[in-house]
N, CA, C and O atoms as a Maestro MAE file, in Angstrom:
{
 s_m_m2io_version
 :::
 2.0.0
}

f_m_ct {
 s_m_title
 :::
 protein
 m_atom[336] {
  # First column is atom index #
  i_m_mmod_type
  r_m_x_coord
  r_m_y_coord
  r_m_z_coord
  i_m_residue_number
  s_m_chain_name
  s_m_pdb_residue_name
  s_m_pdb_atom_name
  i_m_atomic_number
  :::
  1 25 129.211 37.006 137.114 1 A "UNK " " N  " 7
  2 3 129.075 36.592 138.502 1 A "UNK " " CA " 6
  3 2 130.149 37.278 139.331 1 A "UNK " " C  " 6
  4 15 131.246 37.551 138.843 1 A "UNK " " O  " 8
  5 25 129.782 37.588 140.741 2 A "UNK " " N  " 7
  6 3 130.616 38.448 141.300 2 A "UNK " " CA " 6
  7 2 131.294 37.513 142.347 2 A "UNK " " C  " 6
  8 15 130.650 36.696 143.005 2 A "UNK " " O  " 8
  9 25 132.871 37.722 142.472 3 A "UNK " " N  " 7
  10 3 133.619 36.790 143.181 3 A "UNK " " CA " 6
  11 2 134.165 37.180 144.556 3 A "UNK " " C  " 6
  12 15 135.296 37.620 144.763 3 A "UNK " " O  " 8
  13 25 133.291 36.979 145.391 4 A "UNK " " N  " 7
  14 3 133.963 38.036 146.589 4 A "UNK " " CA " 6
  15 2 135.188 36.793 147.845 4 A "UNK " " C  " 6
  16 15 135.392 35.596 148.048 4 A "UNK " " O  " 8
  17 25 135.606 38.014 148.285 5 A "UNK " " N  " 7
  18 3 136.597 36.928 149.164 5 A "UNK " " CA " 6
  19 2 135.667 35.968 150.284 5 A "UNK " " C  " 6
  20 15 134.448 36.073 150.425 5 A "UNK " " O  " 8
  21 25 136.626 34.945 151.089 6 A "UNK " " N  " 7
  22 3 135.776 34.576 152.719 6 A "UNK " " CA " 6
  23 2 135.798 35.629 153.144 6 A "UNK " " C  " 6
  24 15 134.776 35.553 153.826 6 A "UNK " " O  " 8
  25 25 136.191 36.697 153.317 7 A "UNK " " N  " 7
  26 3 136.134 37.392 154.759 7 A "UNK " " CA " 6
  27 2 134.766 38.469 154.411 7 A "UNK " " C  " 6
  28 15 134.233 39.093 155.328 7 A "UNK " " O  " 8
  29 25 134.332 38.575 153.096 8 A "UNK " " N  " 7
  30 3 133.456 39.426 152.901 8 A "UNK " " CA " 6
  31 2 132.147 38.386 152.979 8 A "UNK " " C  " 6
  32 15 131.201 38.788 153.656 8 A "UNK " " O  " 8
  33 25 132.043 37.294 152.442 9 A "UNK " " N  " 7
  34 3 131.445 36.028 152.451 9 A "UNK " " CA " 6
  35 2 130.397 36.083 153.553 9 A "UNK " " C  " 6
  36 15 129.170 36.044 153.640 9 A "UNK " " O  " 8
  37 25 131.736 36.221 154.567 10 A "UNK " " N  " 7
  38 3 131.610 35.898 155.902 10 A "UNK " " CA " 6
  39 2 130.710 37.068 156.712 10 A "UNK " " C  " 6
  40 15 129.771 36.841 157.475 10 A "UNK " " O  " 8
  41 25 131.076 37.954 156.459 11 A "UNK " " N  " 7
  42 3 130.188 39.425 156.662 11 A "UNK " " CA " 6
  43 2 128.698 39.348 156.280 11 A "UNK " " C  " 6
  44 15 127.837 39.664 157.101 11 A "UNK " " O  " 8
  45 25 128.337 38.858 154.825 12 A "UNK " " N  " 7
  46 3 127.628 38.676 154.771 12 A "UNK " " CA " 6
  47 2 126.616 38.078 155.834 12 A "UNK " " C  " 6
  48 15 125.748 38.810 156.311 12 A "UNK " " O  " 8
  49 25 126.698 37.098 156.106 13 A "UNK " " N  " 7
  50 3 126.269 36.165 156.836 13 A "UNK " " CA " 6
  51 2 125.498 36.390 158.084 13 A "UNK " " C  " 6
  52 15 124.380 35.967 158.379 13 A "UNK " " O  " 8
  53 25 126.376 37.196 158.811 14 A "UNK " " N  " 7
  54 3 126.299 37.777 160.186 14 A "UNK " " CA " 6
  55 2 125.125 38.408 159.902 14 A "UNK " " C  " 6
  56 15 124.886 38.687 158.727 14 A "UNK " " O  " 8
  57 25 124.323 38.692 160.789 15 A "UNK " " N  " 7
  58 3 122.640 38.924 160.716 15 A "UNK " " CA " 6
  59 2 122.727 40.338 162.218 15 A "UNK " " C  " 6
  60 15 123.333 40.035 163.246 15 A "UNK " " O  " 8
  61 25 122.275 41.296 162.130 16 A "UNK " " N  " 7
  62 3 122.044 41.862 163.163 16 A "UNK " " CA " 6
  63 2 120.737 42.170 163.666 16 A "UNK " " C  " 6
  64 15 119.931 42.601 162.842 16 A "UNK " " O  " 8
  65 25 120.412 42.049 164.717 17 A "UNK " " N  " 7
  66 3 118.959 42.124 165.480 17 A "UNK " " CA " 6
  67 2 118.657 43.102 166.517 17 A "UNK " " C  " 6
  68 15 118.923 42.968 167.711 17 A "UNK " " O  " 8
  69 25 118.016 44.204 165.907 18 A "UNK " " N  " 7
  70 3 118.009 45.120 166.879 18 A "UNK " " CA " 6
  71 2 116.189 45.780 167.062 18 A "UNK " " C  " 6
  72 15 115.277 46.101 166.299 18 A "UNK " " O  " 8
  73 25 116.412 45.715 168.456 19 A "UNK " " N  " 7
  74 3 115.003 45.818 169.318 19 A "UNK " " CA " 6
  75 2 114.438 47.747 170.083 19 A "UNK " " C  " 6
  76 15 115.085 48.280 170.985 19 A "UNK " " O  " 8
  77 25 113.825 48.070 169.765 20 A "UNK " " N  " 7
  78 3 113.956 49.501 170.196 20 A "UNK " " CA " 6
  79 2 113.504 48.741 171.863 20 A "UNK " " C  " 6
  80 15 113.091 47.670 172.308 20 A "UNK " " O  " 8
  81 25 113.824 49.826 172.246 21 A "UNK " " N  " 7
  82 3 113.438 49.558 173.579 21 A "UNK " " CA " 6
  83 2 114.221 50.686 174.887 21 A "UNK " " C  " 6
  84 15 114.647 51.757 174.454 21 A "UNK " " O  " 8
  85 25 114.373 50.420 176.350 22 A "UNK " " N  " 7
  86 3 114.647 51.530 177.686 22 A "UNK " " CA " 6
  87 2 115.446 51.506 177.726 22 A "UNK " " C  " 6
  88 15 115.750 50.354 177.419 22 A "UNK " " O  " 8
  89 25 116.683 52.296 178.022 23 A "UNK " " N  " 7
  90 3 117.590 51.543 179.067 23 A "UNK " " CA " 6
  91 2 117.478 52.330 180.119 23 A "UNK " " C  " 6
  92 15 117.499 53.561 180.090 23 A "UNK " " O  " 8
  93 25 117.351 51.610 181.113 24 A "UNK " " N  " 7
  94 3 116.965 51.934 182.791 24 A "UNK " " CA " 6
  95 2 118.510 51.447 183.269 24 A "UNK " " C  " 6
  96 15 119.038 50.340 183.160 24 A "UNK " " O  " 8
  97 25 119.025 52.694 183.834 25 A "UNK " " N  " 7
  98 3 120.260 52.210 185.338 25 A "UNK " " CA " 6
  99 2 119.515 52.697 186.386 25 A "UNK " " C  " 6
  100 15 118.897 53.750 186.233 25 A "UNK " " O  " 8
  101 25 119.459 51.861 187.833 26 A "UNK " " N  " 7
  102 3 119.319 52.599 188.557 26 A "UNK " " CA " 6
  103 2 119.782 51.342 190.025 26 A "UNK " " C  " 6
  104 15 120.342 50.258 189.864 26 A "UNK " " O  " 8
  105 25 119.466 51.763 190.954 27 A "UNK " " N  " 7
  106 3 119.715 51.447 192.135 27 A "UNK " " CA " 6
  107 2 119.484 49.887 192.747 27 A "UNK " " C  " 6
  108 15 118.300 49.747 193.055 27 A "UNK " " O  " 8
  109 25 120.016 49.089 192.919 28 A "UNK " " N  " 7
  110 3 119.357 47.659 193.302 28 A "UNK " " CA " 6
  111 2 118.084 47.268 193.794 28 A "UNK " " C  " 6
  112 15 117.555 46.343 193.178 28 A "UNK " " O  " 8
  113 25 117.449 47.761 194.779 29 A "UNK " " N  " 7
  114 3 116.282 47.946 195.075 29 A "UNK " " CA " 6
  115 2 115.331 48.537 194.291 29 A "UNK " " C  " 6
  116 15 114.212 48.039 194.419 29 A "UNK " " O  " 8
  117 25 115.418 49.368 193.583 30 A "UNK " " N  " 7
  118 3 114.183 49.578 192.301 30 A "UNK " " CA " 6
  119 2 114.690 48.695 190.856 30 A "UNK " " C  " 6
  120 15 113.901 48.492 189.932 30 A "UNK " " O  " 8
  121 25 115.691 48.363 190.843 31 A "UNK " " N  " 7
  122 3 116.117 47.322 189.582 31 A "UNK " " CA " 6
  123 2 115.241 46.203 190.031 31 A "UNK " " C  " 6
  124 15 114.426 45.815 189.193 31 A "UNK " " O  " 8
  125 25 115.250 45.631 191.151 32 A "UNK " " N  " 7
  126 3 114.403 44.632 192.100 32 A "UNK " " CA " 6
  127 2 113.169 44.796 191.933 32 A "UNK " " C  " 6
  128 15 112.709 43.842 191.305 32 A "UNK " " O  " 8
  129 25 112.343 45.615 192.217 33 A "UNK " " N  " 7
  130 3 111.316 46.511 191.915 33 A "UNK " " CA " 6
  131 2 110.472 46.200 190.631 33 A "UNK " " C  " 6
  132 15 109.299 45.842 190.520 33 A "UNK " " O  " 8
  133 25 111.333 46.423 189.803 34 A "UNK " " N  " 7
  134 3 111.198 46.097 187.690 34 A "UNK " " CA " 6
  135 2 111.211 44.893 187.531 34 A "UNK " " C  " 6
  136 15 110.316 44.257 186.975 34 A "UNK " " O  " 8
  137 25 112.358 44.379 188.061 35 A "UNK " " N  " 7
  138 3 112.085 42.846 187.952 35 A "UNK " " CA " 6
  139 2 110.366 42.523 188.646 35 A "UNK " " C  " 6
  140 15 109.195 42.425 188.280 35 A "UNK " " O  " 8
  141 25 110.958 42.478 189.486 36 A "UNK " " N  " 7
  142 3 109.656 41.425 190.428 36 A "UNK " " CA " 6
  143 2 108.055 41.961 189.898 36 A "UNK " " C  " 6
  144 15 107.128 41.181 190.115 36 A "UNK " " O  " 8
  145 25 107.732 43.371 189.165 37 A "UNK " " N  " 7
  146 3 106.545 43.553 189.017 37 A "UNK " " CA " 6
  147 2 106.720 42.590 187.147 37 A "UNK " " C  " 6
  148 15 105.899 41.775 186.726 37 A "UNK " " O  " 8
  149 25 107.702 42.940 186.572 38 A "UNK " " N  " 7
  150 3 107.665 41.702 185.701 38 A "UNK " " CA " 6
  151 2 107.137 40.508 185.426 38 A "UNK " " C  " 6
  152 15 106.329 39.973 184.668 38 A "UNK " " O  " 8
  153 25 107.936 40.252 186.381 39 A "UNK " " N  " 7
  154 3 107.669 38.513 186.868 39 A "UNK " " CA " 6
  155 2 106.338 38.472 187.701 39 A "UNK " " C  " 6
  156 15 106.593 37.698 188.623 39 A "UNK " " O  " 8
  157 25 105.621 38.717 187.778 40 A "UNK " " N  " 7
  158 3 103.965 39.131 187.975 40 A "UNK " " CA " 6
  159 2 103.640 38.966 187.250 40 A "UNK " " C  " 6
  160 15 102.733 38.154 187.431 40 A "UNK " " O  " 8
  161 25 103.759 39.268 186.009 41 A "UNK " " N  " 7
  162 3 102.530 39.715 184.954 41 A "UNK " " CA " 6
  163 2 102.522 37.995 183.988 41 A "UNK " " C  " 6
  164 15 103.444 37.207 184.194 41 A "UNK " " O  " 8
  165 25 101.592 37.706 183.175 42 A "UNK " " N  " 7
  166 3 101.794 36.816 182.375 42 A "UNK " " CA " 6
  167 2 102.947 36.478 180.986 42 A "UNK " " C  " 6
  168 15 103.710 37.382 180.645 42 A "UNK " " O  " 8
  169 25 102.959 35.950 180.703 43 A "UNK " " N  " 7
  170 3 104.348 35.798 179.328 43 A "UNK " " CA " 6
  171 2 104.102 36.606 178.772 43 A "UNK " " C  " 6
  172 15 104.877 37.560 178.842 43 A "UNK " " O  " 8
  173 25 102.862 36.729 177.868 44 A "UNK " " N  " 7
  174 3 102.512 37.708 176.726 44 A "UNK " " CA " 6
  175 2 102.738 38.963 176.977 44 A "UNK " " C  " 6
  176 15 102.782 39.676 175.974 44 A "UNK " " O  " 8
  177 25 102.952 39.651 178.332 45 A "UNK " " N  " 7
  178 3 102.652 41.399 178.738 45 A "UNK " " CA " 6
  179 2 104.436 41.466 179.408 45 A "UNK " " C  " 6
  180 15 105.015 42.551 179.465 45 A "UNK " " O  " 8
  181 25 105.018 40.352 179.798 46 A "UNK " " N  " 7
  182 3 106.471 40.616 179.959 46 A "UNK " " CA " 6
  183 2 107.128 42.183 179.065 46 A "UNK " " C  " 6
  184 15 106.786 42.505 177.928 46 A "UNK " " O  " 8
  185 25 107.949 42.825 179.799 47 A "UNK " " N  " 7
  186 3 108.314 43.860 179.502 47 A "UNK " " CA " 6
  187 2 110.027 44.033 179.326 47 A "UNK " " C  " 6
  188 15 110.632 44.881 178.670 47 A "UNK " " O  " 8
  189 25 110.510 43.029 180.071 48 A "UNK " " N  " 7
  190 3 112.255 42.928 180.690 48 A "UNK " " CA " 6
  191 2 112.556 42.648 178.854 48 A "UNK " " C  " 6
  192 15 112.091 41.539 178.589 48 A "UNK " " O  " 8
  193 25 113.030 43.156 177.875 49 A "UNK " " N  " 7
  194 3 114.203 42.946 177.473 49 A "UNK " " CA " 6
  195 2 115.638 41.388 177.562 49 A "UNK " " C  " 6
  196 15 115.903 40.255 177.158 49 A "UNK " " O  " 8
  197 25 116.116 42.548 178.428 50 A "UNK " " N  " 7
  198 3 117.198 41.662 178.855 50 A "UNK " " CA " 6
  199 2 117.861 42.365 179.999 50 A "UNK " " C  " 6
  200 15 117.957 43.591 179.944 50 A "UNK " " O  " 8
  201 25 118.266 41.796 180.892 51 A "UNK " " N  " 7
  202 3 118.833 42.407 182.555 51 A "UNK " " CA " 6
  203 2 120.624 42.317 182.147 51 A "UNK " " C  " 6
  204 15 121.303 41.400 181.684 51 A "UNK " " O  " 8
  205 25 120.866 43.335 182.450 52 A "UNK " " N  " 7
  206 3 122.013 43.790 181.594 52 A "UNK " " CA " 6
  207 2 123.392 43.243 182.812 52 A "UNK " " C  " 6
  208 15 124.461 42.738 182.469 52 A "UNK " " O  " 8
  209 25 123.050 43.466 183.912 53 A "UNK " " N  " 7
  210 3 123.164 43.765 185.685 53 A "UNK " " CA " 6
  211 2 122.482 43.747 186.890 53 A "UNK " " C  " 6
  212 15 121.306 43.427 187.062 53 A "UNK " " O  " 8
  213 25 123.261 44.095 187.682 54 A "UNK " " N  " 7
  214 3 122.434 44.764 189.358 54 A "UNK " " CA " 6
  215 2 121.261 45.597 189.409 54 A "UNK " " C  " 6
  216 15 120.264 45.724 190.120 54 A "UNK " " O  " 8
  217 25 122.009 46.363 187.884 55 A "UNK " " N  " 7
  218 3 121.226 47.853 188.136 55 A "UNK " " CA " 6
  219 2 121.300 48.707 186.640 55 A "UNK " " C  " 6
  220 15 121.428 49.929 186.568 55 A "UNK " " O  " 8
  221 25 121.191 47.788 185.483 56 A "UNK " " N  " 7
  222 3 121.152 48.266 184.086 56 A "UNK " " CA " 6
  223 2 120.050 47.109 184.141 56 A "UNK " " C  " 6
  224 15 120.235 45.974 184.581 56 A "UNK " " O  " 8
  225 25 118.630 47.729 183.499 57 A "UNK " " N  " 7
  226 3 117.767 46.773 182.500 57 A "UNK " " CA " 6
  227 2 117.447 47.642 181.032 57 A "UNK " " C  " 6
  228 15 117.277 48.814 180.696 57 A "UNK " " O  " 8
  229 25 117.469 46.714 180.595 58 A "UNK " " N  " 7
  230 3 116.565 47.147 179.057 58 A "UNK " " CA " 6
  231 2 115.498 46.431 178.749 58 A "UNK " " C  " 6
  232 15 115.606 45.265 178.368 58 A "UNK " " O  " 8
  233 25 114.233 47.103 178.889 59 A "UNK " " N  " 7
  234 3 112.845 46.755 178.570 59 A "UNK " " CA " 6
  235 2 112.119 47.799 177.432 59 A "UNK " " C  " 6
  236 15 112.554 48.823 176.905 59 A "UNK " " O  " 8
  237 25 110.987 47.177 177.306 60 A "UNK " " N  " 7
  238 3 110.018 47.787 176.240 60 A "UNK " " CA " 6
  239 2 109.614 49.124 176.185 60 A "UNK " " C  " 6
  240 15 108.942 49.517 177.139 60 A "UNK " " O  " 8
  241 25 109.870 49.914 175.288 61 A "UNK " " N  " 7
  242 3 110.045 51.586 175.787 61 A "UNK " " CA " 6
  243 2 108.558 51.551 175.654 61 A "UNK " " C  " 6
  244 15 108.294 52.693 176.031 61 A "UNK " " O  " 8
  245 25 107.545 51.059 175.401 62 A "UNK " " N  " 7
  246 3 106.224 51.212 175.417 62 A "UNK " " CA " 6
  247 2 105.526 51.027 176.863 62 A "UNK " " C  " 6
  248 15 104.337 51.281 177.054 62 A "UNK " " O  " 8
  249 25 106.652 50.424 178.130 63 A "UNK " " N  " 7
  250 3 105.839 50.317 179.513 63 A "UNK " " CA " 6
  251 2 106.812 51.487 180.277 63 A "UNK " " C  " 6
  252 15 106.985 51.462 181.496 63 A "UNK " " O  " 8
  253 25 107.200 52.137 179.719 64 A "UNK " " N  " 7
  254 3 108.063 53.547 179.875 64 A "UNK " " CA " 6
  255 2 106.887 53.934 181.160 64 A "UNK " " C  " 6
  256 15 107.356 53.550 182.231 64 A "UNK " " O  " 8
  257 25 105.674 54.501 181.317 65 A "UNK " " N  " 7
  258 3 104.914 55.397 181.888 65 A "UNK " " CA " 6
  259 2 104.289 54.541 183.102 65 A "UNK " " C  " 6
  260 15 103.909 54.988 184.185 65 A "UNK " " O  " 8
  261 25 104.273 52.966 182.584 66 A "UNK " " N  " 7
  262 3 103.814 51.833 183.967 66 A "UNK " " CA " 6
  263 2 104.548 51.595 184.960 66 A "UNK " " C  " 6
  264 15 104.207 51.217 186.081 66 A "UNK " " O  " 8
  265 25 106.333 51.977 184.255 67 A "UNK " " N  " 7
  266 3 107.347 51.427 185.285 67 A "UNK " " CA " 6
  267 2 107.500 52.713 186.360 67 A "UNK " " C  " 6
  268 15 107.682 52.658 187.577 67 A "UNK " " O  " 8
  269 25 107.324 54.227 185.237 68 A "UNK " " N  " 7
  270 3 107.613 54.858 186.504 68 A "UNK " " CA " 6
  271 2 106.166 55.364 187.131 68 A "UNK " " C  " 6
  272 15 106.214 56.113 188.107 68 A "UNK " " O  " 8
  273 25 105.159 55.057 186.710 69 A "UNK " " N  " 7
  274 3 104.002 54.719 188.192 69 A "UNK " " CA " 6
  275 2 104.177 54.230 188.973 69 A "UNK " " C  " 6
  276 15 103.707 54.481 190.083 69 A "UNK " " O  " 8
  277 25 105.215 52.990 188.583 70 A "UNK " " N  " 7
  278 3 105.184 51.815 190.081 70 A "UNK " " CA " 6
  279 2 106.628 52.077 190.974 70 A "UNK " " C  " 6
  280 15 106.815 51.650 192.113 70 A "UNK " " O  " 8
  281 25 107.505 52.805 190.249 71 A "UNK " " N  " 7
  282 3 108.530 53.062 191.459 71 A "UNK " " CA " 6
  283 2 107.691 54.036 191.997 71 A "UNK " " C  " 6
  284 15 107.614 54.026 193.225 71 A "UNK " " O  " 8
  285 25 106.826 55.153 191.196 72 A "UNK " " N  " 7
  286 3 106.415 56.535 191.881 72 A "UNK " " CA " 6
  287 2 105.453 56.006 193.123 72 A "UNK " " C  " 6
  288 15 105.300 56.904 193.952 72 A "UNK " " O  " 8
  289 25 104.734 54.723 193.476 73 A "UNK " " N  " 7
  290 3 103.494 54.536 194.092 73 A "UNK " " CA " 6
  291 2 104.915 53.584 195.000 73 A "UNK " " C  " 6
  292 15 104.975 53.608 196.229 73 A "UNK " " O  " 8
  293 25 105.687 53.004 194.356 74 A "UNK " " N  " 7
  294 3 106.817 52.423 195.811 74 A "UNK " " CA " 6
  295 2 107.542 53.598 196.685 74 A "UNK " " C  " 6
  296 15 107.864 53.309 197.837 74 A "UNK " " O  " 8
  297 25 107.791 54.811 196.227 75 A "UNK " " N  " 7
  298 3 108.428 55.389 196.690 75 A "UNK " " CA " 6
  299 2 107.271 55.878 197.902 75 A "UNK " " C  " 6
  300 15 107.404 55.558 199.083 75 A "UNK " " O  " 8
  301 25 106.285 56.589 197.458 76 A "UNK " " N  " 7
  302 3 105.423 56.972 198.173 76 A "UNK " " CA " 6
  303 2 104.916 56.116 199.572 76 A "UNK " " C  " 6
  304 15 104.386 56.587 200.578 76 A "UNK " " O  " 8
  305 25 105.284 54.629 199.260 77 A "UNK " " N  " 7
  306 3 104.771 54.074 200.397 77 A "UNK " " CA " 6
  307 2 105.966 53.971 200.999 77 A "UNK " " C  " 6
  308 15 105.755 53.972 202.211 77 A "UNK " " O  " 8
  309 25 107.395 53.862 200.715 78 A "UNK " " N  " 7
  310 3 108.678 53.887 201.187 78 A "UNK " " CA " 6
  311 2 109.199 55.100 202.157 78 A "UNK " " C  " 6
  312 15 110.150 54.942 202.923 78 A "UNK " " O  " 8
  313 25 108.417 56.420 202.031 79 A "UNK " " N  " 7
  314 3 108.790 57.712 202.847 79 A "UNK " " CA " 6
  315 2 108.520 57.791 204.038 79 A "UNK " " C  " 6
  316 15 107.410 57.659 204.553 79 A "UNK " " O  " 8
  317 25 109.831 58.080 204.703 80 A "UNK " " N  " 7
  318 3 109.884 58.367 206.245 80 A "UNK " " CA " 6
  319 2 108.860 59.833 206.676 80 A "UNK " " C  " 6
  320 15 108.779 60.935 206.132 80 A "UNK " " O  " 8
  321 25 108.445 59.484 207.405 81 A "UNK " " N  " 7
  322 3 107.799 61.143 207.650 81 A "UNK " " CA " 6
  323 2 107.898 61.246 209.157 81 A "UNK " " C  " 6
  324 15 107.194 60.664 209.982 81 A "UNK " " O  " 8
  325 25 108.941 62.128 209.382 82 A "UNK " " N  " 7
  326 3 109.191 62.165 210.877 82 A "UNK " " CA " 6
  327 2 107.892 62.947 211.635 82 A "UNK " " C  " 6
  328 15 107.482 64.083 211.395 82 A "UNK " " O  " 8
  329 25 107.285 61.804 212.800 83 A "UNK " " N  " 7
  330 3 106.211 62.400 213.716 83 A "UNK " " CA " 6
  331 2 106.385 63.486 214.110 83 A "UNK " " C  " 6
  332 15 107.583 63.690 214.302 83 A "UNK " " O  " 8
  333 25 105.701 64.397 214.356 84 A "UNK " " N  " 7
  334 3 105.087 65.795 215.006 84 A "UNK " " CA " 6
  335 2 105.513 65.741 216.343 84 A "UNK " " C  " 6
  336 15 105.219 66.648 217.122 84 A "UNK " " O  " 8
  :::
 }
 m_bond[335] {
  # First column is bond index #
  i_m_from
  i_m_to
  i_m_order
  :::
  1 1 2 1
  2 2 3 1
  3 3 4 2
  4 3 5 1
  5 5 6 1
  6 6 7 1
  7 7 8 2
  8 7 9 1
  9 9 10 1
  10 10 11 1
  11 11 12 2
  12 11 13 1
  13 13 14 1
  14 14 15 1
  15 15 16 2
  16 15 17 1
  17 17 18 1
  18 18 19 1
  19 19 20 2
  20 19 21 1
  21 21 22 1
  22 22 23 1
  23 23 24 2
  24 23 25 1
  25 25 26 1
  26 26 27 1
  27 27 28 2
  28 27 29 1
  29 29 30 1
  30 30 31 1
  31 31 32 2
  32 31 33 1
  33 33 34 1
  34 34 35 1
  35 35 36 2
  36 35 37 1
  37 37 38 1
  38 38 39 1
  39 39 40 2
  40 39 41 1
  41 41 42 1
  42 42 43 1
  43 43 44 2
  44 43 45 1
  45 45 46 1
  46 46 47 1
  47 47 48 2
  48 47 49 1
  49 49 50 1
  50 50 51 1
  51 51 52 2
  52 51 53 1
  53 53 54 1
  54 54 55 1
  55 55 56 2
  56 55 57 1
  57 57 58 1
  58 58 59 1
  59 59 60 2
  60 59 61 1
  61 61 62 1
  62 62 63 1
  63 63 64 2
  64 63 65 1
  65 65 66 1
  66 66 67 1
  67 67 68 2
  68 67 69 1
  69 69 70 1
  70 70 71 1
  71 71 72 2
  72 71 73 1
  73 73 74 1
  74 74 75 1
  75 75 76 2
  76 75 77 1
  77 77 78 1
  78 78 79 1
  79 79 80 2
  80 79 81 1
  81 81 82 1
  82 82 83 1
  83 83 84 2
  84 83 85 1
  85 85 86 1
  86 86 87 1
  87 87 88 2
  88 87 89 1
  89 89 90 1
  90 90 91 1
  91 91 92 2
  92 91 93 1
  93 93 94 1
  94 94 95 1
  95 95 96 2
  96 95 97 1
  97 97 98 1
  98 98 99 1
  99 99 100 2
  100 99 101 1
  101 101 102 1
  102 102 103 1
  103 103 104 2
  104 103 105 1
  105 105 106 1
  106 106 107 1
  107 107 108 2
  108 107 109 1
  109 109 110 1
  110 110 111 1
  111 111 112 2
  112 111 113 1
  113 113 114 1
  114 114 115 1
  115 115 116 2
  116 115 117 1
  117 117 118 1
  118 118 119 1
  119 119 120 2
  120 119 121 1
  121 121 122 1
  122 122 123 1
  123 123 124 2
  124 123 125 1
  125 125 126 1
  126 126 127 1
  127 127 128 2
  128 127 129 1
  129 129 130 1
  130 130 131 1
  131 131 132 2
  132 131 133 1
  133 133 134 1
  134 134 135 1
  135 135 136 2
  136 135 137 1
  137 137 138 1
  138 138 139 1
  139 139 140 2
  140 139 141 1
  141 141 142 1
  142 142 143 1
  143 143 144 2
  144 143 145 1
  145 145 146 1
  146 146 147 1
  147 147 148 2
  148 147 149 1
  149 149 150 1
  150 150 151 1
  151 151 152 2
  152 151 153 1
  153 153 154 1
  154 154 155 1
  155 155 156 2
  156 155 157 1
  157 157 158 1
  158 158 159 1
  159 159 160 2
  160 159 161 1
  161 161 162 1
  162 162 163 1
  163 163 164 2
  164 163 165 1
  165 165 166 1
  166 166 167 1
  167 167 168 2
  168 167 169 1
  169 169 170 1
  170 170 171 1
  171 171 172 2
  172 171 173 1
  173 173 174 1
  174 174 175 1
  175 175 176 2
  176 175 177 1
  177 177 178 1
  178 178 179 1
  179 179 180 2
  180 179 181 1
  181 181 182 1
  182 182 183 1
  183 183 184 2
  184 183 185 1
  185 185 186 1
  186 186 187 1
  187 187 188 2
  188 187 189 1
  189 189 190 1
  190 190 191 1
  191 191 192 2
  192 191 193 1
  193 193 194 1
  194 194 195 1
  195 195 196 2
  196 195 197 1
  197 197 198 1
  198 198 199 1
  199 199 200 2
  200 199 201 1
  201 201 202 1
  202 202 203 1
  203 203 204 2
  204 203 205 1
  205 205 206 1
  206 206 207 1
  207 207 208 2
  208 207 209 1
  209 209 210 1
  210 210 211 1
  211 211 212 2
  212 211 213 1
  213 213 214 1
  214 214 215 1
  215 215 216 2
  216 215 217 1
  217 217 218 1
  218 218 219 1
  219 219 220 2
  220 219 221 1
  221 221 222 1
  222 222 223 1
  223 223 224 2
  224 223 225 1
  225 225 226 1
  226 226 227 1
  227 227 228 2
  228 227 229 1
  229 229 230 1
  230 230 231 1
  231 231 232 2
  232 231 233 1
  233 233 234 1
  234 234 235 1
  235 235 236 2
  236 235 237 1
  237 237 238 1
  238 238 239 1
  239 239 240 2
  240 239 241 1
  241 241 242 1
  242 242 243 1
  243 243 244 2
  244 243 245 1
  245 245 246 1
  246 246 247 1
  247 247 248 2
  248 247 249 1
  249 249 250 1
  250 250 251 1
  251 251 252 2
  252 251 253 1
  253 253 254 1
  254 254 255 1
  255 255 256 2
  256 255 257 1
  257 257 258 1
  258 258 259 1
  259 259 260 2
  260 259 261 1
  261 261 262 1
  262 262 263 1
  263 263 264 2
  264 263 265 1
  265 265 266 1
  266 266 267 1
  267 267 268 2
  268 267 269 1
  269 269 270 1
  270 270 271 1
  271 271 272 2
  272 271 273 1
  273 273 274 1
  274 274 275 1
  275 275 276 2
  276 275 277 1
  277 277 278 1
  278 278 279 1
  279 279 280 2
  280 279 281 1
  281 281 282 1
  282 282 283 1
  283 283 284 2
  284 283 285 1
  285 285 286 1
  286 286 287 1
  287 287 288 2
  288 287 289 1
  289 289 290 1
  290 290 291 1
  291 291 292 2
  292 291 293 1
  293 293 294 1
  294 294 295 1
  295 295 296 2
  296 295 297 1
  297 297 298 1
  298 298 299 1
  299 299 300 2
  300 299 301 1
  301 301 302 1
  302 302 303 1
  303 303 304 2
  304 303 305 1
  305 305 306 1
  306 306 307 1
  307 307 308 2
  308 307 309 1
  309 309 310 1
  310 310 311 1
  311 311 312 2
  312 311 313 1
  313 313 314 1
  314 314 315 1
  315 315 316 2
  316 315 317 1
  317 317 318 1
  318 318 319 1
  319 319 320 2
  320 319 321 1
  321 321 322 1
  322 322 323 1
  323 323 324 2
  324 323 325 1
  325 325 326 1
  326 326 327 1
  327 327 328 2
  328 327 329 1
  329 329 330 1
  330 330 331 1
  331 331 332 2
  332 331 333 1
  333 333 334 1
  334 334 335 1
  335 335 336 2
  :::
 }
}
């Protein structure tokens, strides 16, 4: 039988949990953006990870191509276009 110390014991124990997933920094208003189309959707299709900050999220690298459709279709309606 093998006799190990507490402190290795203890190591044992500790469990680590790791999630693939985004990490997005960006600007308050499109961090806002991620959130709020989030919080839209139902429980099951939730994408947020965990909100790290203002302006760090980590979400599901699988809605990678949905999130930047929807800043790309916010930005588009967001552009100044100075009149003629």
């Amino acid at each position: 039988m093998l006799n190990f110390s507490p402190e290795i014991k203890r190591n044992f124990l500790i469990m680590v949990n790791a999630i693939k997933g985004l990490y997005i920094e960006c600007d308050i208003p499109m961090a806002q953006l991620i959130i709020n189309m989030n919080g839209a959707l139902p429980q099951s299709q939730k994408f947020i990870i965990h909100v790290l900050d203002n302006t760090r999220i980590f979400v599901r690298s699988d809605m990678a191509g949905q999130i930047r459709s929807a800043i790309a279709t916010f930005r588009e309606q967001n552009t100044y276009e100075k009149p003629s």
